[in-house]
C-alpha positions as CSV (number, residue, x, y, z in Angstrom):
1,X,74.2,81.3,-74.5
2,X,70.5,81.2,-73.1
3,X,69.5,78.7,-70.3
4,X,67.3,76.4,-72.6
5,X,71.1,76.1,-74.9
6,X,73.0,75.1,-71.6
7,X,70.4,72.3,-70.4
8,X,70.2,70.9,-74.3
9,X,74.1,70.4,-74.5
10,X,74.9,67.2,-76.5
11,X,73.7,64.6,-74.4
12,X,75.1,60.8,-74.5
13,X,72.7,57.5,-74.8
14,X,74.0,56.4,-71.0
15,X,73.0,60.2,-70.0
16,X,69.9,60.1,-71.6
17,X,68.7,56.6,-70.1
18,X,69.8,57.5,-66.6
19,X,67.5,61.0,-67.1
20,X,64.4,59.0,-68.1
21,X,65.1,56.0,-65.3
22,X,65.1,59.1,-63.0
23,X,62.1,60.7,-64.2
24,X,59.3,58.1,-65.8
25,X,61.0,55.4,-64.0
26,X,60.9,56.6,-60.6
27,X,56.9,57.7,-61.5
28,X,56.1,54.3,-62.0
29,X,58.0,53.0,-59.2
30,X,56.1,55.7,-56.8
31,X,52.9,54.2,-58.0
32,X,53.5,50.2,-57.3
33,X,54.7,51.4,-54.0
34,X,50.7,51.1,-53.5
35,X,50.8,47.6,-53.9
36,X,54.5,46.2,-53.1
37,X,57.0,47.1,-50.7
38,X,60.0,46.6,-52.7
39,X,58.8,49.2,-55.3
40,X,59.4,51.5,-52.6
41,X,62.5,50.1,-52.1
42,X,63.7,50.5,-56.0
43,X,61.7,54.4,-55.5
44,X,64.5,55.2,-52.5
45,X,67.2,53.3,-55.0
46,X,66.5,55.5,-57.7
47,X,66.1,58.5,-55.9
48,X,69.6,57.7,-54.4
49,X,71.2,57.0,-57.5
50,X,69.6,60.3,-58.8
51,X,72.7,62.1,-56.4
52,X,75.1,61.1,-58.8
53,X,73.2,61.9,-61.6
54,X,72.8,65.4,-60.7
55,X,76.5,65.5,-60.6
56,X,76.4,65.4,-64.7
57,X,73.4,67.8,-64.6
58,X,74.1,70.9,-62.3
59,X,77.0,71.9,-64.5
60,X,74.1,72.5,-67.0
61,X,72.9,75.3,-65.3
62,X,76.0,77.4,-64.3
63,X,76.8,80.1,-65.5
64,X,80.2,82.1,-66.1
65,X,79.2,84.6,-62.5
66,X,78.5,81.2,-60.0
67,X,82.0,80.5,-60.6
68,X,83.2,84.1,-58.9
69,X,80.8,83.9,-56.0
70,X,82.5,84.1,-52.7
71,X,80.9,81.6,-49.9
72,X,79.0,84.9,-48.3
73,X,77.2,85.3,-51.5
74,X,76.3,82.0,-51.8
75,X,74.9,81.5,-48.5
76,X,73.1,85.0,-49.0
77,X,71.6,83.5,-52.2
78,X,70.5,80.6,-50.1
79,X,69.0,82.4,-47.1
80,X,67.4,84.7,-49.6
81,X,65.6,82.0,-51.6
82,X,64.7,80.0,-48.5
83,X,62.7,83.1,-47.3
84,X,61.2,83.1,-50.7
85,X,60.1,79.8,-50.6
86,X,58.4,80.0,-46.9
87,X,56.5,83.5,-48.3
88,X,55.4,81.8,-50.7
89,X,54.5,78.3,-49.1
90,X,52.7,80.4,-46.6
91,X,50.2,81.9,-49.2
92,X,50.0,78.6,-51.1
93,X,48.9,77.3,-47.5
94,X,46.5,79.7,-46.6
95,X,45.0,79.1,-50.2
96,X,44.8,75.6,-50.1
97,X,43.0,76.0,-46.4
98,X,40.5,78.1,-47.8
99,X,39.9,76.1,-51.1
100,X,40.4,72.1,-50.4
101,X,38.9,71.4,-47.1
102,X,38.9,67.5,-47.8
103,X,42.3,67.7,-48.4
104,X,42.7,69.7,-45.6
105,X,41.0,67.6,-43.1
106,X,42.5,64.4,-44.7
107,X,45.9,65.8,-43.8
108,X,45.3,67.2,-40.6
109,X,44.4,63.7,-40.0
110,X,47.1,61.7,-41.3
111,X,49.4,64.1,-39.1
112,X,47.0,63.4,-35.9
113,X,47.5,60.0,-36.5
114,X,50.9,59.8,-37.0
115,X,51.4,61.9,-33.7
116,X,49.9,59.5,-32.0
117,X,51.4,56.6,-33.2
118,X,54.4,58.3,-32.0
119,X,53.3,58.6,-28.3
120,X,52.4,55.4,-28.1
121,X,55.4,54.3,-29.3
122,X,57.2,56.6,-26.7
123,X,54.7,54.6,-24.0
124,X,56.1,51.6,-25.0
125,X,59.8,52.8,-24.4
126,X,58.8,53.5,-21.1
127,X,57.7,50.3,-20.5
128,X,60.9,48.7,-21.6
129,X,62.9,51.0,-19.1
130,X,60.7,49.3,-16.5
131,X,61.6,46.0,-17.8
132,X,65.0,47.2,-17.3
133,X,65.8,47.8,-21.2
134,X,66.7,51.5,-21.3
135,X,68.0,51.5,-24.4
136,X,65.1,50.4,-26.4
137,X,62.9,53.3,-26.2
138,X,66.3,55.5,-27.4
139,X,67.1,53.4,-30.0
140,X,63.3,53.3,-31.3
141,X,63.1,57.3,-31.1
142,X,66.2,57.5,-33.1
143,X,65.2,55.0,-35.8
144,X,62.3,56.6,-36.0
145,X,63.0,60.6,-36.4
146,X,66.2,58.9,-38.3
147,X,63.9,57.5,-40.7
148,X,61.4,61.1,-41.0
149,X,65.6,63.2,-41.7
150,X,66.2,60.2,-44.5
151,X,62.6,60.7,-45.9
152,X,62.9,64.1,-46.3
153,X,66.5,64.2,-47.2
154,X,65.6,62.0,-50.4
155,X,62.7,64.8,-51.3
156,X,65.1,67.1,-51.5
157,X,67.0,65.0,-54.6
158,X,63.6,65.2,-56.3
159,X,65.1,68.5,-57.5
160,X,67.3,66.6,-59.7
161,X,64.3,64.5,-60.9
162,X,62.9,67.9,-61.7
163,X,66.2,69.2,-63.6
164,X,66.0,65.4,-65.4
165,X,62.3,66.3,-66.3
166,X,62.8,69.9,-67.5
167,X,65.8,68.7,-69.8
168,X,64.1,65.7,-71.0
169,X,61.2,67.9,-72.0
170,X,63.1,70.5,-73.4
171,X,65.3,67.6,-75.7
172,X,61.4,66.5,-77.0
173,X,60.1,70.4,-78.0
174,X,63.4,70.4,-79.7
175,X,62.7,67.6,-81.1
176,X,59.1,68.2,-82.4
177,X,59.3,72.0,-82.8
178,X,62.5,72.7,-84.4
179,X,61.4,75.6,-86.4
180,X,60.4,77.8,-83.1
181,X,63.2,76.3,-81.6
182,X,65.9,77.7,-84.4
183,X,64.4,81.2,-84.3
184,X,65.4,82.0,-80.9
185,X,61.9,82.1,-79.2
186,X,63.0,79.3,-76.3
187,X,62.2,81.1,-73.1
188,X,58.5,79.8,-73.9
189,X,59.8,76.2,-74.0
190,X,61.5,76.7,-70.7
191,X,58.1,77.8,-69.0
192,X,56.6,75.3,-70.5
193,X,58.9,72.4,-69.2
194,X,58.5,74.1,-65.7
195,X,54.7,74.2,-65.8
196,X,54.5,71.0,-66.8
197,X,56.8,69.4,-63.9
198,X,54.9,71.5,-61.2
199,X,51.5,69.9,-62.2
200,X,53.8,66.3,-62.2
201,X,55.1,67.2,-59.0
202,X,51.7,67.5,-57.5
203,X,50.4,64.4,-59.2
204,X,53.3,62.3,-57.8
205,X,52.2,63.2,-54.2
206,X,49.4,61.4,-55.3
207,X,50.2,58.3,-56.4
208,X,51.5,56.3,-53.9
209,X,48.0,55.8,-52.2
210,X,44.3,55.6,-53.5
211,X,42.4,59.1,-52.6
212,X,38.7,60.4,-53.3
213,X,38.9,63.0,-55.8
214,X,37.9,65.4,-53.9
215,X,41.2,64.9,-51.8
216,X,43.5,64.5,-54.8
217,X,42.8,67.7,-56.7
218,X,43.6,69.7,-53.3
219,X,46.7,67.7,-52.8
220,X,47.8,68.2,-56.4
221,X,47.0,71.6,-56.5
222,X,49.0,72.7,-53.7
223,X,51.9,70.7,-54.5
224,X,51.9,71.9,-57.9
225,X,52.3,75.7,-56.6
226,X,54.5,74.1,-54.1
227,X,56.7,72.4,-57.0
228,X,56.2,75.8,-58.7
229,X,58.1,77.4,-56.0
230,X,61.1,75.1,-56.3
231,X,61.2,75.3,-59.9
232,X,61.5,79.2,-60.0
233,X,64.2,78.8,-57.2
234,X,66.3,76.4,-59.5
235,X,66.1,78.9,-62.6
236,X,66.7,82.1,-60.6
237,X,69.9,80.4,-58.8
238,X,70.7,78.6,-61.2
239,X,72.6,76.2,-58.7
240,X,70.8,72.6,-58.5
241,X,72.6,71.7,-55.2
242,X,71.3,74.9,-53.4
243,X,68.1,74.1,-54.3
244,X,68.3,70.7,-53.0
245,X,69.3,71.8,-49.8
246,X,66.0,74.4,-49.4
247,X,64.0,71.7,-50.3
248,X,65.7,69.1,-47.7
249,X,65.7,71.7,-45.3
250,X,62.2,72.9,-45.5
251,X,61.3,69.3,-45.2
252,X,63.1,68.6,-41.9
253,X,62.0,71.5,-40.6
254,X,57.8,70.8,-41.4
255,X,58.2,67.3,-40.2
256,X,60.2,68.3,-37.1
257,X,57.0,71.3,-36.6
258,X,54.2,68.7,-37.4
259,X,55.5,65.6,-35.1
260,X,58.7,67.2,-32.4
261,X,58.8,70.8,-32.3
262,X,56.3,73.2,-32.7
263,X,56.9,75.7,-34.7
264,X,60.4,74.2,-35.7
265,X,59.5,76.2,-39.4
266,X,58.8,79.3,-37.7
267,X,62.0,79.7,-35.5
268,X,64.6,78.5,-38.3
269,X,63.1,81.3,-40.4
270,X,63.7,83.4,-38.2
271,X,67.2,82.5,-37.7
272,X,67.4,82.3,-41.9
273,X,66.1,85.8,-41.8
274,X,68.5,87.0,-39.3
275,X,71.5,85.3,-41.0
276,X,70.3,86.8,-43.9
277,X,70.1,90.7,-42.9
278,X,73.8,90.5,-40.8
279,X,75.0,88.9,-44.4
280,X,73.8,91.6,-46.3
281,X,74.7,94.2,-44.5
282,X,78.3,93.1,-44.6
283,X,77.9,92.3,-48.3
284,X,77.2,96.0,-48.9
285,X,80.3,97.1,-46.7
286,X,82.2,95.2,-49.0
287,X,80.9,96.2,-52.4
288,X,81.0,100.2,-51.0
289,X,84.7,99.5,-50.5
290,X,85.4,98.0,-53.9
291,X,83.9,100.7,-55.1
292,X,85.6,103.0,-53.4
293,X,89.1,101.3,-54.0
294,X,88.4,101.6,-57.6
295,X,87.0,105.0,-57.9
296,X,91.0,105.5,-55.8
297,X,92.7,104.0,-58.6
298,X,90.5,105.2,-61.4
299,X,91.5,108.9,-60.1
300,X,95.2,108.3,-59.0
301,X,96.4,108.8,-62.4
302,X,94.2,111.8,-63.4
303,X,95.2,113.1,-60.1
304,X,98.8,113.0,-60.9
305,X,98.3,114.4,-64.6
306,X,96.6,117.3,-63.1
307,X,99.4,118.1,-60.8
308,X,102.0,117.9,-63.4
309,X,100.2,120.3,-65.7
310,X,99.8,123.1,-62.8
């Protein structure tokens, strides 16, 4: 069965309402998070719940091969679509650099600003070890990158709102377009539902605060490509939860680059790219030996024939 048949399994009412709390719900909630705290309370609730969700959806996208992957394989699939994803970051980067300077210099500013909130934060923890209160500077530092890890942890699951999106569109084209559907021609449909939650993607970055237009094409553009990206990397594996994890990951690491470590990106591509040449290389030892163990048993029998004969 093709991909597009998996994702539009029968799905149940209960199914069905959670997929569209997940996806038009949780837009709605990222909007009034402009104008009410506990909107972005119910966003983190949703995008929580989302977890469990995914649960129902990932089986979706297996196939019959994921299920005889050995852990090596897996984390070589991983490692090789991380280094995918920062490749093509990178160009979508250096593109969005050279195309939306307001966006640019907005963000380079909102990352200034947040650095420096940040130090003086860390000023203030110093001051409260001289009012003999050593912990509180710790414990502040700790809520603080704490709360940048939980952040970015919860973008990752909005890979699952992005599986939610692609099957709720897909259930609609079937809906509206049955004829195309029925003649087989459903790859179109799938490309379709991916475009379509890229350009969401980047609007969503979008919504939660009131921009020129200037800066809100740039940001939507470039995390359209970047949703583009993610999408790809969920078809191609096939494996939601992987793709969750690159997304997490990639996350930490940028905010980690941009406000504690620089370069954190950088170096844990690097150590991505090194895992992933050492797992390779020990992946084709092992498939040259099954091949050679077979091309033994292939020939033992032919090799005894022919000795029988002479």
């Amino acid at each position: 069965m093709s991909l597009t048949t998996d994702l539009t399994k029968l799905i149940s009412k209960k199914l069905l309402l959670a997929i569209i709390i997940v996806t038009i719900g949780a837009e709605v909630l990222l909007y009034l998070t402009r104008y009410s705290s506990m909107a972005s309370t119910l966003y983190d609730a949703v995008m929580v719940s989302s977890f469990f969700i995914g649960w129902k959806l990932y089986r979706r996208l297996r196939s019959q091969q994921d299920h005889r992957k050995s852990p090596r394989q897996i984390i070589l699939q991983f490692t090789g679509a991380f280094l995918i994803f920062f490749l093509g970051s990178t160009v979508v980067n250096v593109y969005s650099n050279l195309t939306f300077e307001d966006f640019n210099e907005d963000y380079d500013q909102y990352v200034q600003d947040y650095t420096e909130s940040q130090a003086l934060e860390t000023e203030g923890g110093v001051d409260n070890e001289l009012q003999d209160q050593p912990t509180g500077s710790i414990f502040e530092k700790i809520d603080t990158i704490g709360y940048d890890l939980y952040n970015d942890t919860l973008a990752g699951l909005e890979e699952v709102w992005r599986l939610a999106y692609i099957i709720l569109l897909l259930v609609v084209f079937k809906k509206v377009s049955p004829h195309r559907w029925e003649s087989g021609r459903r790859d179109g449909f799938l490309m379709a539902a991916l475009f379509i939650t890229s350009i969401l993607f980047g609007i969503d970055h979008t919504l939660d605060t009131e921009q020129p237009w200037a800066i809100r094409i740039g940001a939507i553009v470039t995390f359209a490509n970047m949703g583009f990206l993610f999408g790809l990397i969920l078809l191609w594996t096939r494996n939601l939860w992987l793709t969750v994890i690159i997304h997490a990951v990639y996350d930490i690491t940028a905010t980690l680059s941009w406000y504690y470590i620089d370069y954190a990106v950088e170096y844990f591509t690097l150590g991505v790219l090194i895992v992933h040449v050492a797992l390779f290389i020990l992946e084709k030892i092992h498939q040259n030996r099954l091949m050679k163990l077979m091309t033994t048993v292939q020939e033992g029998p032919n090799a005894e024939v022919t000795q029988s004969v002479e």
